[in-house]
N, C-alpha and C positions, 0 to 999 in steps of 0.2 A: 878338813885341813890337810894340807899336805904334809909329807913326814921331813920336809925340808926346815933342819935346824941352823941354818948358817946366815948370818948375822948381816942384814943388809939384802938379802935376796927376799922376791917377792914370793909367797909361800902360797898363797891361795889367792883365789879372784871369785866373787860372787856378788850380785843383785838380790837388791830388797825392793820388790812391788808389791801394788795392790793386788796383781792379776796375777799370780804366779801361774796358775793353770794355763792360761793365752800365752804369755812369756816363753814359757816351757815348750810350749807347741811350738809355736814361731822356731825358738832357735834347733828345735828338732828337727824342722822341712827348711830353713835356711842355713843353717852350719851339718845338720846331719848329725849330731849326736844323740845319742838316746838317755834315756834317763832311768833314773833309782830314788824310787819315795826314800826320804829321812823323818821318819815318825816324829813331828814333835806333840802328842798327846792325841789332840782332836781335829788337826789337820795333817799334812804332810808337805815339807819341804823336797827339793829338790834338789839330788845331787846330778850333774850331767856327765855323762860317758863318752868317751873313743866308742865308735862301732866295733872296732875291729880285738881292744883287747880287755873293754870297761872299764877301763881306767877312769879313776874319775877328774875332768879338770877346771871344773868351776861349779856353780852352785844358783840355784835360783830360791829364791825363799817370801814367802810372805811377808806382807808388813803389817804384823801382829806378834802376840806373845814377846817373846824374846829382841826380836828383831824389828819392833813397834816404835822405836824411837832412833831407827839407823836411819841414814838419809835413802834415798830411792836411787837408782841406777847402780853403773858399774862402780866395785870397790876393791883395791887392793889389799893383803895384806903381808905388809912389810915386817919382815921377822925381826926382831931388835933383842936384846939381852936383857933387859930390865924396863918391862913396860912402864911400872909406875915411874923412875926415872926419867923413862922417854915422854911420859906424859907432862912432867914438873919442866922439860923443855922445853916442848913444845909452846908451853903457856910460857915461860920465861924468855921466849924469841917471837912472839907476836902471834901464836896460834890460839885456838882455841881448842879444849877436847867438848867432844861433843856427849861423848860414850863410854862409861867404864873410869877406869879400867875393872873389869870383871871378867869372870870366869867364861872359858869355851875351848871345847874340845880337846881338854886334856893341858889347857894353859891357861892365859890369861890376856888381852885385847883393849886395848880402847880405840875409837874412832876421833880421831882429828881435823882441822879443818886449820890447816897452812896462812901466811897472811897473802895467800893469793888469792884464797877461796874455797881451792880444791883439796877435797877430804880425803883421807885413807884408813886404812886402821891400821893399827900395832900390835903385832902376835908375838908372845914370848910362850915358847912350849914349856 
C-alpha cells in the first residue's frame, strides 16, 4: 500500500490472478519493471518496481489465501476516511460490497462493486 493518506486519492493499484508468475513476467518485458516477492506463507505475491529507483507501484498477487475471493484483473484503491461507513454506502446507493471490510496492510479495505458494475476497493489506513 502506498503511504498516501489523503482522502479521495487513489493509494494503490494491484491484480488478482490465477497466474501471478506469467502476469509478472509479461508486465516485466512489456512495461519494464522489476519486481520484489511479498511472502504470503507458502507462496509469494508480487510487489512491481521502477527500474531505476524500486519504488514500488502496483502489485500482482495470487488468487488464493487472502486474496481468493477478490475479483481478477486491475483494482484500484481509493483511500476514504471510514471504510465501514463507506461500505454502509455503498450498499445504501445501489452497490454492492463484495469484500471485507477487513484488515490489510496496516488499515482496513473492502472491495465494491458500483451500480455500473465496475469494482474497486476502499483503503482506510
Amino acid at each position: 500500500m502506498s503511504d498516501n493518506t489523503q482522502v479521495g486519492k487513489i493509494g494503490w493499484i494491484d491484480m488478482t490472478v490465477d497466474d501471478a508468475d506469467g502476469v509478472r513476467d509479461f508486465y516485466k518485458s512489456v512495461v519494464g519493471w522489476e519486481t520484489e516477492a511479498v511472502s504470503m506463507g507458502d507462496y509469494s505475491d508480487y510487489s512491481m518496481t521502477l527500474p531505476e529507483s524500486g519504488e514500488a507501484v502496483s502489485g500482482i498477487c495470487h488468487a488464493r489465501g487472502g486474496n481468493a475471493e477478490i475479483p481478477g484483473g486491475w483494482l484500484i484503491y481509493i483511500t476514504v476516511a471510514d471504510v465501514d461507513a463507506s461500505a454502509a454506502a455503498c450498499t445504501a446507493n445501489g452497490g454492492e460490497v463484495l469484500v471485507g471490510p477487513k484488515g490489510l496492510a496496516g488499515g482496513h479495505f473492502c472491495v465494491i462493486r458500483d451500480p455500473s458494475g465496475a469494482t474497486a476497493a476502499l483503503y482506510q489506513p
